[in-house]
Structures are given as structure tokens and as C-alpha cells.
N, C-alpha and C positions, 0 to 999 in steps of 0.2 A: 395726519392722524385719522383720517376720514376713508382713506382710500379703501380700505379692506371689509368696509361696506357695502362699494359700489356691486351689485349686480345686474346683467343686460336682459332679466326677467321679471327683474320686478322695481316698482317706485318705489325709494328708501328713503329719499332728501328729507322728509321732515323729520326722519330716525334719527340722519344723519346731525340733525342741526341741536335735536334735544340731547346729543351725544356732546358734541363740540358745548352746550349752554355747561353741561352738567363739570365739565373738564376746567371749563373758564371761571367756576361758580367755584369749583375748589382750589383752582390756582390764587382767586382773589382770597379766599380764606387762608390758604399757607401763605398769604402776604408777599405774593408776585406781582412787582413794580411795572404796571401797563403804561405808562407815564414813558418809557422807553420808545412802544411805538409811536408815541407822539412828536417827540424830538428826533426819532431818525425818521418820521414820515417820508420824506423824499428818497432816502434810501431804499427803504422797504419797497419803493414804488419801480423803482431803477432797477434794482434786484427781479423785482416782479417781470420787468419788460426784457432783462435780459433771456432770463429764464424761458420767456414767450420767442423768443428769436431763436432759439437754440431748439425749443419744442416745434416750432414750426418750418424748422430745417430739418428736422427727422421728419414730420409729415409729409413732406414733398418728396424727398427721397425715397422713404418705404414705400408713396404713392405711384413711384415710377414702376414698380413691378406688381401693381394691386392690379387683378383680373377687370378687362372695361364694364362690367355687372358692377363694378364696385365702387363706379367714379360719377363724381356728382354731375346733375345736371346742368348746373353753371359754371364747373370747367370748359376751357379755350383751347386749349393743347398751348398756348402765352404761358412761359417759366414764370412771367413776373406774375401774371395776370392771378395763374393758378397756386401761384406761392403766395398770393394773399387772401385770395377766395378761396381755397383748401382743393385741391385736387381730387382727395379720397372723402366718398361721399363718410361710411362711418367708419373708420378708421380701430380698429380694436387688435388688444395684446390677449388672444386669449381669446376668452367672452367677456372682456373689459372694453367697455366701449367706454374713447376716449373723448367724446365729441360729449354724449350723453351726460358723460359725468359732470364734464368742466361748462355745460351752460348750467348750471345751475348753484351747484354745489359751491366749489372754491368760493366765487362770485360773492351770490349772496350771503351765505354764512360770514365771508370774508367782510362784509359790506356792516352786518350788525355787530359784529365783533370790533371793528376802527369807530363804530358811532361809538361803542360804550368808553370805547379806548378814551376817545376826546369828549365824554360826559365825565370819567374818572379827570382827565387832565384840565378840565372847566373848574369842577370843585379845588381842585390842588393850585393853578394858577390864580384863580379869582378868590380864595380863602372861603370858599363856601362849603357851609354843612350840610348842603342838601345842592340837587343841580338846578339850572334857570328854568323856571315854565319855558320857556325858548328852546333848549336845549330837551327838555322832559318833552315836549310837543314834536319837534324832530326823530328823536329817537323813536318815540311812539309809533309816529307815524308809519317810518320805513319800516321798522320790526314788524307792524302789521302787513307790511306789503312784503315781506318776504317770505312770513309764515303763512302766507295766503300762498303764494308763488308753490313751495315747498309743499303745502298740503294738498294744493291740483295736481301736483307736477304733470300727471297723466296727458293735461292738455300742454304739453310742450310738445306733444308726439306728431303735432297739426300744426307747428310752424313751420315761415318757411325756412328755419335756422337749420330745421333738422330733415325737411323732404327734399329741400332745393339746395342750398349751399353745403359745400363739401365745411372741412378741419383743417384750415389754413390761419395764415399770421391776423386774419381780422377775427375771427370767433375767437380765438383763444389769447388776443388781446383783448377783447371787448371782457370776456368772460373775468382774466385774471388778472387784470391791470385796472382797465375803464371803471369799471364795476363797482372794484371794493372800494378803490381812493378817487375817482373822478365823481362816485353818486354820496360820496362823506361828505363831499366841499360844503355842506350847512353846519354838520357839525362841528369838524375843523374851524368855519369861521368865527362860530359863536365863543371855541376857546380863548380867541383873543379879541373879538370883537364884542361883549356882552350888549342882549338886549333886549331890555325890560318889555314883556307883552303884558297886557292888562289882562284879565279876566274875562271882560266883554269883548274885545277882540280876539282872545284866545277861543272863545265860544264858536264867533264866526268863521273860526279859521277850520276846525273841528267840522262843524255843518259844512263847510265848503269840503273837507276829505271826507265826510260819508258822504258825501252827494257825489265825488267821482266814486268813491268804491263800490256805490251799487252801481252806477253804471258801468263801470267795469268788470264787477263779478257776477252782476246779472246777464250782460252782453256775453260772456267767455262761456256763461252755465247754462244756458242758453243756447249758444252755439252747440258745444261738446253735448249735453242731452239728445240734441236734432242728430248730430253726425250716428252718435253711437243708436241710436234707437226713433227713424223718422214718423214712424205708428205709432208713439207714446199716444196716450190720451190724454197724456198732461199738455199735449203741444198739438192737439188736435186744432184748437182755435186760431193757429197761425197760419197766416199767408203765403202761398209757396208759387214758384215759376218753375217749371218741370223743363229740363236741358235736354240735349243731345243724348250726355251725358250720361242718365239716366237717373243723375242725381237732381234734387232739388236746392233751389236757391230760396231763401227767406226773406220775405219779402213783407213784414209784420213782425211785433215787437219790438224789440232794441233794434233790429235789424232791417225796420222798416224806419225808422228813427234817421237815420245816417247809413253810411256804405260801412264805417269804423266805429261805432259804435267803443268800444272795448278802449281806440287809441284815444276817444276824449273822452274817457273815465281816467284813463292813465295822464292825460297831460292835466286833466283838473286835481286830481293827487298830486302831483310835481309839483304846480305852484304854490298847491296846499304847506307841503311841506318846507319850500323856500321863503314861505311869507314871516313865519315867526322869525326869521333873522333882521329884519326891518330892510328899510330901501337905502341905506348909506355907501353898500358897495352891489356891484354887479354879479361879483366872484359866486355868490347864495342862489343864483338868477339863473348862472351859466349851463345847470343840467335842465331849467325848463327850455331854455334857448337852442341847447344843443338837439333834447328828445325831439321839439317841436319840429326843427326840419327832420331828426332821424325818421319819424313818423308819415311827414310827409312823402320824404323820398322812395320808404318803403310802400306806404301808400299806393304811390306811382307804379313800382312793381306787381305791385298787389294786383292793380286795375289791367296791367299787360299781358299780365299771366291770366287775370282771368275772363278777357275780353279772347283769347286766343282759347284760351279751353274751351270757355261757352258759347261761345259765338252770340247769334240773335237772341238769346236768354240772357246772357247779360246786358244788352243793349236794351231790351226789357226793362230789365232790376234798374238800370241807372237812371230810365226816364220815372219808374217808379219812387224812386229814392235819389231825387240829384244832389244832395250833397253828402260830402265826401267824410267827413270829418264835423267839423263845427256849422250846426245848424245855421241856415239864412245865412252862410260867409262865404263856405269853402267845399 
């Protein structure tokens, strides 16, 4: 219901998401039973991946006849390799870019949508007339982190989702599968799992998620100010290492802080938001466990890539800033 939205000139996702709120706000009012996608969760999900298998067999094949201008720079000329890393770096019908749309959009709209799903099925299977602080503290949380996501969108333009890897079987799994029902599993669990958080640990759990989202929205806002404009004079007081390149590296503020900055604001939210389900099962755990290496192994990428563009300017930054990730660890 979104699609007719999408334009490849301008950011619309958070249009997009106040459109889907306002659509959902009046299907709960005409008294449409969300409680559905709760019980066919597994379906919906199988559905989702078939959907991805058949989308990403048309991507490979259109890609065999896409001009080499148009092919990403982590294809192999490997069927298998490039049928899962995407061949075609932006793949579009039209001026519908198909890459564009589906990191974000489906994803996370999809993602706040299944939370409320299973905060409505929390009250209907648990007999409650209101939802758990558990479940209200989950919700909260990711909803913030998506309408943060949706409201930058701009800096998605500076990952490597969308300058390096092409529109193959992993983005648009990750995008339309991973996303919606693999980043729910807290609140999924708490519908059958209920559990009581107090007050005073609910408080600590809250200070523990503002204390990653300014690090990670100071670190992103931060970054994208410097990219778009390195003369500010808002950002005169920062430290720089001047490249080959002709670009500069930061080397002060969030960014003299750590080499990622931005990925330990993200992984200190993830735990944020797994905590209120208590520690009885792993299941609540499983997306801090999964990000934590996805971050890493990107990470790794991250430092290849830019140890190869910048050469002795990055060897610079790292003696300036040696750690990676989590301060005094990694």
C-alpha cells in the first residue's frame, strides 16, 4: 500500500510510515482482528521468504543484461556468489529504485507494525486492559529507533548497503524477512512469556537506551554534517587527518572516541531493548547476539575498505583511535 510513494528524488519513509500509522489506526477502529498475524506468525514469515526467492531470481536475471556502469562493486561474475550479494548495483523499474525502497521502508514499518500486532495479542491472551511495562518499554523503544531511522533516511545514502553491495537474495532478505519478524522476537516473546519489570529497573533500562541513542545519533549527525559540509563552523573544533584522497578522516569527537562509534550506540539500544523480557530465555537475547557479530564482521569490511582507499591516513586514524568498537575491549 506504500509503493506508490516510493520516489528515486526525494526521501519519503517517514511520509511513508505516518501513512501506514494512520491506515492501521483506522483498521483498529472498524475492529480489524490483528490477533491473525499473530497465530499465522510463521506463515506470514515463509510467505515473506518465498516472496524474497522469486524477487531475487528476477534480480539476477534482469542483472545479466544491466550495462557494466550498473553493476555493483562486490560482484564476482560467481552465479551463486552474485545471486546472493546482488549483481545489479541499483536495480530500478522506471525511476523506482528497488534497492532504495526495500532497505527501509517494508523492513521497518513492517517491524513496528508486528510489535503492535503482538502488544494487541499480549492484552487478548494475558486478559489485560492495558499492555505490560515489558511489552510498552519494547515497543517504545524500537518505534523510536525506526522513526529516527525513517526521519535521517538521507544518511542511508553513505552505507555500504547502498555504494558497495548490489540487490541480491541477502538485502532483500535481510530487508523483508530478517527485519520485520527476526528484530520482533522481544515482543513475540513477552506474548507468551509475561514479565513483570519494576519501576526502578524499568528507569535503568530507559538511561541505558538514551545513553546508546545519543551515541548513536550524535555519532551518524556528526558524521553526515562533516560529509555534507567539512567548513561548517559548527565543526571547526574537530580533529581531522587529511588523505590521499583529498578527503578528510575525523579524528575528534564521537569519532575520535572509537573507529564505530554509531555501531556501539546501536548495540547499547539492542540490549536496551532485550532487557525488559528478563533472562529466562535466550530467544529475547538472540538479535543482540546476532547484531553483535553482524557489526563486527562488517566492521572488518569497513577497516578493508578503508585501509585500501586511504592508505598511510588510515594507519594514522587507527594509531590515533585504536579501538574498534567497544572502548578498552575491541
Amino acid at each position: 500500500m506504500l509503493n506508490y510513494l516510493e520516489s528515486s528524488t526525494r526521501d519519503n519513509g517517514f511520509y511513508a510510515f505516518i501513512l501506514t500509522s494512520a491506515v492501521i489506526g483506522a483498521s483498529l477502529f472498524q475492529g480489524v482482528e490483528f490477533h491473525y498475524v499473530y497465530s499465522h506468525f510463521l506463515q506470514f514469515a515463509l510467505g515473506a521468504t518465498v516472496f524474497c526467492v522469486v524477487l531475487s531470481v528476477y534480480l539476477y536475471m534482469r542483472s545479466l543484461k544491466a550495462p557494466r556502469n550498473d553493476l555493483s562493486p562486490a560482484s564476482s561474475g560467481n552465479a551463486v556468489y552474485d545471486f546472493f550479494i546482488g549483481r545489479e548495483l541499483n536495480p530500478r523499474i522506471g525511476t523506482f529504485d528497488l534497492k532504495y525502497f526495500c532497505e527501509l521502508r517494508p523492513g521497518l514499518i513492517g517491524w513496528v507494525v508486528i510489535n503492535l500486532v503482538m502488544l494487541l495479542a499480549e492484552m487478548k491472551i494475558q486478559d489485560r486492559a492495558i499492555p505490560s511495562l515489558a511489552m510498552i518499554l519494547v515497543n517504545s523503544f524500537q518505534l523510536l529507533y525506526v522513526v529516527d531511522a525513517l526521519w535521517n533516511e538521507e544518511a542511508l545514502l553513505t552505507t555500504m548497503d547502498i555504494i558497495h553491495d548490489g540487490f541480491g537474495f541477502m538485502l532483500a532478505f535481510g530487508d523483508l524477512v530478517w527485519v520485520p519478524f527476526i528484530y520482533s522476537f522481544q515482543a513475540f516473546y513477552l506474548v507468551s512469556h509475561p514479565n513483570e519489570v519494576s519501576w526502578p529497573m524499568a528507569s535503568l533500562i530507559i538511561v541505558l537506551k538514551l545513553c546508546g541513542y545519543v551515541i548513536f545519533r550524535g555519532a551518524n549527525s556528526q558524521k553526515n554534517a562533516f560529509r555534507k559540509n567539512p567548513s561548517d563552523p559548527k565543526l571547526a573544533h574537530l580533529k581531522t587527518i587529511h588523505t590521499s584522497t583529498g578527503k578528510n578522516l575525523l579524528v575528534s569527537g564521537w569519532w575520535g572516541f572509537v573507529r564505530h562509534p554509531n555501531y556501539l550506540g546501536d548495540l547499547i539500544m539492542a540490549l536496551a531493548w532485550s532487557l525488559p523480557c528478563g533472562f529466562n530465555h535466550i530467544l529475547p537475547y538472540f538479535y543482540v547476539i546476532y547484531f553483535t557479530m553482524l557489526l563486527v564482521h562488517r566492521e572488518a569490511r569497513d577497516e578493508y575498505h578503508c585501509k585500501k582507499k586511504y592508505g598511510v591516513a588510515w594507519e594514522k586514524y587507527c594509531q590515533r583511535v585504536p579501538y574498534r568498537i567497544f572502548p578498552y575491549i575491541y
